[in-house]
Every structure is written in C-alpha cells, then in structure tokens.
C-alpha positions in Angstrom: 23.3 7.6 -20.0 26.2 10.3 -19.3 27.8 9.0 -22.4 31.2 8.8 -20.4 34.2 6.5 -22.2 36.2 4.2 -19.5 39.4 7.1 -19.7 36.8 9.8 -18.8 35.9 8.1 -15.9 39.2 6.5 -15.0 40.2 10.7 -14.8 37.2 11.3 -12.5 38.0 8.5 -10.6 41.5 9.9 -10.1 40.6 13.4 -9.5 38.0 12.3 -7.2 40.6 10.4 -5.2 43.2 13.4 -5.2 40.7 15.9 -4.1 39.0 14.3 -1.5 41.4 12.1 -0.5 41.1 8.4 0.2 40.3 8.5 3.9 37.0 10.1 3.1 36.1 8.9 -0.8 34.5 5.4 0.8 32.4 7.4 3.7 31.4 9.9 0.1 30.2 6.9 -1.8 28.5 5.4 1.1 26.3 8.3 1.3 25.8 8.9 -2.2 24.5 4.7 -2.1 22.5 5.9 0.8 21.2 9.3 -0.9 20.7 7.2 -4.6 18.5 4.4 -2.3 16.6 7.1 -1.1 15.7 9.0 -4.1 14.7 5.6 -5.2 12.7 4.6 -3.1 10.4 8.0 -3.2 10.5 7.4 -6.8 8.8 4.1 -6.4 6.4 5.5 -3.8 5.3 7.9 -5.7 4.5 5.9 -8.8 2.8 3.2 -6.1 0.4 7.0 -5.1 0.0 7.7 -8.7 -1.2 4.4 -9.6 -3.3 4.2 -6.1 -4.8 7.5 -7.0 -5.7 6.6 -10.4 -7.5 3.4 -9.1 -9.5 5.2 -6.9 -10.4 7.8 -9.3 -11.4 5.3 -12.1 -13.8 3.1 -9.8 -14.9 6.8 -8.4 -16.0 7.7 -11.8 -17.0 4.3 -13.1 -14.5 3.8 -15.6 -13.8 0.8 -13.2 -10.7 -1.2 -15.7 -12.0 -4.2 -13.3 -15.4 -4.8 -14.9 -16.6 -7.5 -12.2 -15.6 -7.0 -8.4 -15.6 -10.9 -7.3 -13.8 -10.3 -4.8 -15.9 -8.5 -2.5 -17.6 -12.0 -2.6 -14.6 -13.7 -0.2 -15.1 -10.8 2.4 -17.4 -11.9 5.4 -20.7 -11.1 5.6 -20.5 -7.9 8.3 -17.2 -6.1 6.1 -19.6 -6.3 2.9 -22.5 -4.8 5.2 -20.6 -2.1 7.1 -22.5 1.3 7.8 -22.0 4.2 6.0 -20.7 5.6 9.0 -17.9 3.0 10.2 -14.8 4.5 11.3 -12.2 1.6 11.6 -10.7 0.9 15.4 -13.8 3.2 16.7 -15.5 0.6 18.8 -13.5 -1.2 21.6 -13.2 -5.1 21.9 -16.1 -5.6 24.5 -18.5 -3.6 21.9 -17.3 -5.2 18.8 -18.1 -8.7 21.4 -20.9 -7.6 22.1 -22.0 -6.3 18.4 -20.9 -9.8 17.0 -23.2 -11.8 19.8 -26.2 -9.5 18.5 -25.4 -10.3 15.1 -25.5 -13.8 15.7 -28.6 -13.8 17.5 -30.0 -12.5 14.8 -29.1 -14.7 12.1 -30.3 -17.1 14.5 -33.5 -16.1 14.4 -33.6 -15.6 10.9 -32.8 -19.2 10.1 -35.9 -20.2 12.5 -37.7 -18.4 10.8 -36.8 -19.7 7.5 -37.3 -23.1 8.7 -40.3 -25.0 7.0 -43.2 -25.4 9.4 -45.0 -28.0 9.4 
C-alpha cells in the first residue's frame, strides 16, 4: 500500500522513537488503534446506510431484487394488517390489552359465523 521496504520503516520506527520518546510512543499508538477503529467503524456504517438506502429505494420504486416477499407470511396477523397511520410505541400497554381483547372477539365471531349451520 505505502510501498515502504522493512529499512524504511525500521528508520521511521527509529525516528519515531527518538522524537517522541518512549514514554509517550505506546500511549501514540494506542490512540492511533483507537482513532484507525473508529474510522473503521464509520466506514462500515456507512456502507451498512448505503446499502439500507438502496434497499429502500429499490422496493420504493419496484425494482424490488427480491422478487417474492415470503416473509411477510411468518409475521402475525395484526403486523401484516397495521393501519396506515401506526406510529410504533404510540399506544400504552392497557390499550394495546385492550385492542388485542377486541381483536379476538372479533375473530371469534367470525369463526361462528363461518361455522356450518345446520
């Protein structure tokens, strides 16, 4: 990558030592490891948002490279159904109770009402 030979960097290594001394050279490379790790790992975020962004802009458009979606088949029933308006964590755990109790009545009576009669 730098194209360095092992004297060039032996005579880095050296002059690094000389000028900054050996008290401080291990505290330098621990935060150029730290500094390295971190440019790292916002490389690898940002590829993770690029790819994200392009997933969402080809199943915007369409252009889906996942031709069947099967696996909105293993969601339950009431995520495949939500409203158009849901906002996640906007309903409190004695509504979202009380939403699932309705919800079950209601398939109840449905599958009454889907019984044969005789």
């Amino acid at each position: 990558m730098f194209d360095l030979s092992w004297m060039e960097l032996l005579f880095v290594g050296v002059l690094a030592l000389l000028v900054i001394g050996p008290k401080d050279l291990p505290a330098l490379f621990r935060t150029g490891g730290q500094l390295l790790a971190k440019v790292r790992r916002m490389y690898k975020d940002m590829l993770g948002s690029i790819n994200q962004l392009e997933r969402e802009v080809d199943i915007a458009s369409g252009n889906s490279k996942q031709p069947d979606e099967q696996w909105r088949q293993w969601l339950p029933e009431e995520v495949r159904n939500l409203p158009a308006d849901f906002q996640p964590g906007s309903m409190s755990a004695e509504q979202h109770a009380e939403r699932r109790r309705l919800l079950d009545e209601a398939r109840q009576r449905e599958a009454e009402n889907q019984e044969p009669q005789s």
